[in-house]
C-alpha positions as CSV (number, residue, x, y, z in Angstrom):
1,X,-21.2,-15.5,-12.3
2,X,-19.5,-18.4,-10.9
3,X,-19.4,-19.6,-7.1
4,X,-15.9,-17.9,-7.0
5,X,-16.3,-14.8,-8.1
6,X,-19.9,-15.1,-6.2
7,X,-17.8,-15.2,-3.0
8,X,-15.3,-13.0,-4.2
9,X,-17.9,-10.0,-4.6
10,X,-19.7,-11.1,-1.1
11,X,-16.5,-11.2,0.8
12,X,-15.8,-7.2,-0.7
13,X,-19.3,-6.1,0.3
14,X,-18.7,-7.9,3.6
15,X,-15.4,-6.0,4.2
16,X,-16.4,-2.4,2.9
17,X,-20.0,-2.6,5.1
18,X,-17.8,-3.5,8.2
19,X,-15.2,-1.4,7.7
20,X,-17.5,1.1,8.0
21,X,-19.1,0.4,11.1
22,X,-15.3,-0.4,12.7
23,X,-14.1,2.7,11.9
24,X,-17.0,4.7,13.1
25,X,-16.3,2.8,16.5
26,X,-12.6,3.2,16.2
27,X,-13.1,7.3,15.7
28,X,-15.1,7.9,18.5
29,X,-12.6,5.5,20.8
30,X,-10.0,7.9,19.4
31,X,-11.4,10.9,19.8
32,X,-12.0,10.0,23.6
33,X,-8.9,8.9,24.2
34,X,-7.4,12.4,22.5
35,X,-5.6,9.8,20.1
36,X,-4.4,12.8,17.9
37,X,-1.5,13.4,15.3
38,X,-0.5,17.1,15.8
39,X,0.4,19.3,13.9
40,X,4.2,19.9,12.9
41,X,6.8,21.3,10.4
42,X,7.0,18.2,8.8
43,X,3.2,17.5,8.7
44,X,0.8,18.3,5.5
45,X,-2.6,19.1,7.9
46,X,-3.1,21.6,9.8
47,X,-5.5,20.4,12.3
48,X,-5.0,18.1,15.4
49,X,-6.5,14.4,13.7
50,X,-7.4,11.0,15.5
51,X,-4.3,9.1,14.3
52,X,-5.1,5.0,14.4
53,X,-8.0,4.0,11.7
54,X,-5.3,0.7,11.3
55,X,-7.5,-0.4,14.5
56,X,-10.6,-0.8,12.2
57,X,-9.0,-1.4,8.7
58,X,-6.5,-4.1,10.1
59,X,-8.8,-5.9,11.7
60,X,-11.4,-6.5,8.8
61,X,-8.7,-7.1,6.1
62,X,-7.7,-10.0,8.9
63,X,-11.3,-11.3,8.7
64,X,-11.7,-11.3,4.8
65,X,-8.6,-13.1,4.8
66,X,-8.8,-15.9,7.2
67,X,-12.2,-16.9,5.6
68,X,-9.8,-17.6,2.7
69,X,-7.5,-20.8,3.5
70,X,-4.6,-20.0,1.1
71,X,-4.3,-16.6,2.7
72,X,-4.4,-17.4,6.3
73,X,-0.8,-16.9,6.7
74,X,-0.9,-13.4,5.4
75,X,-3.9,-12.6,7.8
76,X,-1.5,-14.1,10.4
77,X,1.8,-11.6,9.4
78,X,-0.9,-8.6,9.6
79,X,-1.4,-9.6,13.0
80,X,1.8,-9.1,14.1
81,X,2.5,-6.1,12.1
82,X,-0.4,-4.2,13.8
83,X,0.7,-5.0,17.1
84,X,4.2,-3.8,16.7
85,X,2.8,-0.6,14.4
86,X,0.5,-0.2,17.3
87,X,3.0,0.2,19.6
88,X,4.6,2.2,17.7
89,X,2.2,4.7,16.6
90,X,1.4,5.1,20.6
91,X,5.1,5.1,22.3
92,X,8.0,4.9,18.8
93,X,10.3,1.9,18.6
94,X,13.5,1.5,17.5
95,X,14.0,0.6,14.5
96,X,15.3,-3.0,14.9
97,X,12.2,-4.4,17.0
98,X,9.9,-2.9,13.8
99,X,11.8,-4.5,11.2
100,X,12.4,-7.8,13.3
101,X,9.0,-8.3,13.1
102,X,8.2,-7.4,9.2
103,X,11.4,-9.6,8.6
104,X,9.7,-12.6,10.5
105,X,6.6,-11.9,8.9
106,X,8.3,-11.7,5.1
107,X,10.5,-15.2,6.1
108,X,7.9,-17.1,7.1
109,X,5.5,-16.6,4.6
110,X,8.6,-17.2,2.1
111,X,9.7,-19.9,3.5
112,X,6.0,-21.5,3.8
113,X,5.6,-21.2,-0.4
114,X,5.7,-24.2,-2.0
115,X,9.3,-25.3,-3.8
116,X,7.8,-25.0,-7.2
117,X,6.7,-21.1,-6.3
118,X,9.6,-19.1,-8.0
119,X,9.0,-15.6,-8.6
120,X,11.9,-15.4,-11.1
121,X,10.3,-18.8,-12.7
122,X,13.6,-20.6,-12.1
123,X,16.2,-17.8,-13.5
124,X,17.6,-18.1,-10.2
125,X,18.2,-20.5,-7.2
126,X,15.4,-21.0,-4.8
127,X,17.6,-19.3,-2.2
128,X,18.4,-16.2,-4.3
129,X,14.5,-16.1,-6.1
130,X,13.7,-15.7,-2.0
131,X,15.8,-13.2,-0.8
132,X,15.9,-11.2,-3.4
133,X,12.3,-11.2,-3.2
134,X,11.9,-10.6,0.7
135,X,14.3,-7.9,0.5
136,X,11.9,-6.1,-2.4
137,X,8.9,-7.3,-0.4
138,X,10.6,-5.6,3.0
139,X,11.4,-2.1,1.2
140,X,7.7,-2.2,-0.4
141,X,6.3,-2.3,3.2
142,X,8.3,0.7,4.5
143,X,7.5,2.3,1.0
144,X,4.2,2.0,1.6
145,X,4.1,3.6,5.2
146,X,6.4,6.0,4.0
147,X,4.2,7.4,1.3
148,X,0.8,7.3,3.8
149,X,1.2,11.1,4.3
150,X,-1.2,13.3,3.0
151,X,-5.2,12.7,2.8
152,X,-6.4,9.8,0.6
153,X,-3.5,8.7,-0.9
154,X,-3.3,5.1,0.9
155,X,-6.8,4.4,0.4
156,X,-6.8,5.3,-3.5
157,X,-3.2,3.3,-4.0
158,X,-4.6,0.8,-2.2
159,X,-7.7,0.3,-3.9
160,X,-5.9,0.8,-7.7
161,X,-3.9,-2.2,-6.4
162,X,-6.7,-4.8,-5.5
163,X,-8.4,-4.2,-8.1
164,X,-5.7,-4.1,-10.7
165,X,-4.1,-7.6,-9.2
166,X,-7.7,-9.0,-8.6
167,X,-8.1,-8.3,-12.7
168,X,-4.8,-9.9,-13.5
169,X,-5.1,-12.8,-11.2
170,X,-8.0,-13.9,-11.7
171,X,-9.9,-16.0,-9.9
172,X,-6.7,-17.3,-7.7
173,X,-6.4,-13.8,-6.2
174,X,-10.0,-12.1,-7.1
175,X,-10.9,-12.6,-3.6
176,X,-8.2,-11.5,-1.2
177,X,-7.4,-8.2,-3.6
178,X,-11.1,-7.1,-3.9
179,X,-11.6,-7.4,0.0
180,X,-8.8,-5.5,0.7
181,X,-9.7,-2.4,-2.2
182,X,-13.2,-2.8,-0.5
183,X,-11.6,-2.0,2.7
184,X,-9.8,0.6,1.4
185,X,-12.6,2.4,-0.3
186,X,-14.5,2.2,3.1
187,X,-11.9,3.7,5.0
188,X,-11.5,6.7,2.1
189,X,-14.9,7.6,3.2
190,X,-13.3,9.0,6.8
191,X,-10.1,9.7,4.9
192,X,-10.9,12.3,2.1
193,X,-9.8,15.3,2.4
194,X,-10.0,17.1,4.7
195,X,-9.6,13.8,6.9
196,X,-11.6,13.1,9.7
197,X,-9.4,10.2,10.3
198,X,-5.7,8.9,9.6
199,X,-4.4,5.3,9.4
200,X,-1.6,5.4,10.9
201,X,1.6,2.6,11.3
202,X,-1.1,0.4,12.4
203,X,-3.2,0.3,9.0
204,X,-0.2,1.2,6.7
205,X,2.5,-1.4,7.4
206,X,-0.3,-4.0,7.1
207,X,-1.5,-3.1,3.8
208,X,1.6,-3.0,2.5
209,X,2.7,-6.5,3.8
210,X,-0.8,-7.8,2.5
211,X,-0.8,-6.6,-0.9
212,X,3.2,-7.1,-1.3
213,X,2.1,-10.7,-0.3
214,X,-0.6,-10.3,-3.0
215,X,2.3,-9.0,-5.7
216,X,4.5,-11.6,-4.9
217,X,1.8,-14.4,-5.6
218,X,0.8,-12.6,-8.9
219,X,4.5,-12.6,-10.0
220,X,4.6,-16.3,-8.8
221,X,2.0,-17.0,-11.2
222,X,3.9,-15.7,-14.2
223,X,3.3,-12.2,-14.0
224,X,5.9,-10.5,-12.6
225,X,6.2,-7.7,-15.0
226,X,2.3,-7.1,-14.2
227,X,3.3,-7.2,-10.2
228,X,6.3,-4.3,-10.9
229,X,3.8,-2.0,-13.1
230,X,0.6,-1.8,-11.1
231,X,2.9,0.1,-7.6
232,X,4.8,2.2,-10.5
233,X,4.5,5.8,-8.9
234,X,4.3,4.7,-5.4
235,X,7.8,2.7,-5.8
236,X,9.3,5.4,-8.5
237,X,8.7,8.4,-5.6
238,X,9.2,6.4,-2.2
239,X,12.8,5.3,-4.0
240,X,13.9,8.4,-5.6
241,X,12.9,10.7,-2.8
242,X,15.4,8.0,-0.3
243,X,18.0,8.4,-2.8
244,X,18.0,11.8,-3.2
245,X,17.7,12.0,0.5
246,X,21.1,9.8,1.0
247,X,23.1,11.6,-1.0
248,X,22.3,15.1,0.6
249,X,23.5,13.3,3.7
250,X,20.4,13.8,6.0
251,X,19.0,10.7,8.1
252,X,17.0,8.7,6.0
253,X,14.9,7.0,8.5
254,X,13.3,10.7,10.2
255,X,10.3,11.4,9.0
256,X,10.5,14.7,6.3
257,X,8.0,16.3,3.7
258,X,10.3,15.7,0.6
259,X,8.1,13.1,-1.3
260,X,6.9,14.9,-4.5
261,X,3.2,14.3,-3.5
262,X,4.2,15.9,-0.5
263,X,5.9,18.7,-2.2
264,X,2.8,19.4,-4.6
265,X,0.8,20.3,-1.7
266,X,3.2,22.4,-0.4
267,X,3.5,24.0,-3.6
268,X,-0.6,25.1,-2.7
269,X,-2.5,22.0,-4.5
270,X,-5.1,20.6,-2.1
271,X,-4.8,16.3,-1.0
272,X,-7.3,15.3,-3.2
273,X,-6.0,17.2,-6.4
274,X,-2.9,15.4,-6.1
275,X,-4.7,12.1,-5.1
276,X,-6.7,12.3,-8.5
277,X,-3.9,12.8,-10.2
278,X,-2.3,10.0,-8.8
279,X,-5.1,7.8,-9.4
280,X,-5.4,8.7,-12.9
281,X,-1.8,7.7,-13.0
282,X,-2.4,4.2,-11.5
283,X,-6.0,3.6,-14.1
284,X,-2.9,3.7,-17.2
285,X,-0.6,1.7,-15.4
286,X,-3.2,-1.0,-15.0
287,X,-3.6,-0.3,-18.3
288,X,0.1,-1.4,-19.0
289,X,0.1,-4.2,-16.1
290,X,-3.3,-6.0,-18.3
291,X,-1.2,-5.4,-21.6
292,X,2.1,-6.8,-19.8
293,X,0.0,-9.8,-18.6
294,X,-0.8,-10.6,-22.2
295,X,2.9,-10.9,-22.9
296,X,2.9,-7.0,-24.4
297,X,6.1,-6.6,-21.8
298,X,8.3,-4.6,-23.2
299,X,6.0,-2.0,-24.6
300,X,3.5,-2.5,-21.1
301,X,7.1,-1.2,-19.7
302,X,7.5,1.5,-21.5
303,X,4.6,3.0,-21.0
304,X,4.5,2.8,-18.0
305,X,7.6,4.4,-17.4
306,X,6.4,7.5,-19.1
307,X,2.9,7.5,-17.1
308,X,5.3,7.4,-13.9
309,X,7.5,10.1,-15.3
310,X,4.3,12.0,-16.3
311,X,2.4,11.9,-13.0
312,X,6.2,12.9,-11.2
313,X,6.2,15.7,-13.9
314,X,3.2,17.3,-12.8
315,X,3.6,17.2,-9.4
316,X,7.0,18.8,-9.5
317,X,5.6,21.5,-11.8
318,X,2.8,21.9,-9.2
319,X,5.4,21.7,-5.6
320,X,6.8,25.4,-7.6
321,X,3.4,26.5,-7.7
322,X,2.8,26.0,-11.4
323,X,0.1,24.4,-13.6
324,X,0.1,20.5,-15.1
């Protein structure tokens, strides 16, 4: 094992074992605070929950990557995104002050790349490759706080993320993705259904900006076909559930419980059936984001399509109440 993967795996351990202990902290300031998400009609639990584990997870992931000097402008974006989320999660914001901030977060980072860092590889302009980019990199970290609404399902997208762009990457991006899936995996230990504990704006919006940050880089190095595959489902249902949403007329930006994950439990699965099934979905697109990487694309694309249609298949079979 070389030095770099060496620090790599210590870095992971370092983030799951603290994540841990923060969390455990974070719960019980919670819970004395009666820091809870209630119950409501457009809510999948049933219980009153200590909304907030971003005050633990956020944190850490800022640690892990700070001791990482290429990354120390993404540990600096998750900053600011927790403190706006936080806000939010305690009082709601407007919209414009939340997206201000993810837009200054996305810009700068952008803007920070080297000129040679194209994710389109030079198809396009350096000002088009960059805001075509920042615009996907925006909508992936509403996506991702969008689709953080049922038991687990963060955590295990999370993880199936760091580890799939940690594979693909290499050694250039080994480290940051595997201390974020470490973190991840921690927190899925207060998570699990039934949760003890949710993440809330405050861990959601950050993950997403990290590990679209992480994306982005893996596209930059050549492997943008790779950095589309590996969030498949979560960008297939988070899009198709806002479209579907637009065209019935109703008010996009309210929360709702229309997302098919969401719609499989109501149709009487439990959160961790539908979590498996959504991991089991994101192993094969791995599968298809290693095969992409080894310039298999347009068969790595096609399967993947069908793994997405396959795992959206069986949870609209199950949100009517019948079997996969």
């Amino acid at each position: 094992m070389d030095v770099l993967a060496q620090m790599g795996f210590g870095l992971a351990v370092a983030a799951f074992a603290l994540t841990v202990l923060a969390t455990r902290r974070v719960l019980v300031y919670l819970r004395q605070r009666q820091i809870m998400d209630l119950p409501n009609e457009r809510s999948s639990h049933t219980l009153p929950t200590p909304r907030g584990g971003g005050l633990a997870t956020t944190p850490v992931m800022v640690l892990a990557l700070l001791a990482l000097p290429d990354f120390r402008l993404l540990a600096v974006g998750a900053v600011l995104l927790l403190a706006i989320s936080w806000v939010d999660d305690r009082r709601g914001l407007l919209p414009l002050p939340r997206f201000a901030t993810q837009i200054l977060a996305v810009a700068v980072f952008l803007m920070l790349l080297p000129a040679e860092s194209l994710v389109f590889q030079g198809a396009l302009p350096a000002w088009a490759d960059h805001l075509l980019v920042g615009l996907g990199w925006l909508w992936f970290v509403n996506l991702y706080n969008f689709m953080d609404g049922i038991d687990g399902i963060t955590g295990i997208e999370t993880v199936s993320l760091g580890v799939g762009i940690a594979v693909i990457g290499g050694t250039a991006l080994a480290a940051p993705a595997l201390a974020i899936a470490a973190v991840a995996a921690a927190f899925l230990l207060f998570n699990w259904h039934p949760a003890k504990l949710f993440l809330g704006d405050s861990g959601s919006v950050p993950f997403g900006y990290v590990l679209g940050g992480l994306l982005v880089l893996l596209a930059v190095g050549g492997h943008l076909a790779a950095a589309l595959i590996l969030p498949a489902y979560y960008l297939a249902d988070a899009t198709i559930t806002i479209l579907r949403r637009a065209l019935a007329g109703e008010k996009i930006w309210q929360p709702h419980r229309k997302h098919f994950y969401q719609r499989a439990v109501q149709g009487g699965k439990r959160h961790d059936q539908v979590v498996l099934v959504i991991a089991a979905g994101n192993v094969m697109l791995m599968a298809c984001a290693m095969a992409a990487a080894r310039g298999q694309t347009l068969w790595a694309g096609a399967a993947a399509v069908v793994v997405v249609a396959g795992v959206l298949l069986v949870l609209q079979m199950w949100s009517r109440g019948g079997r996969a």
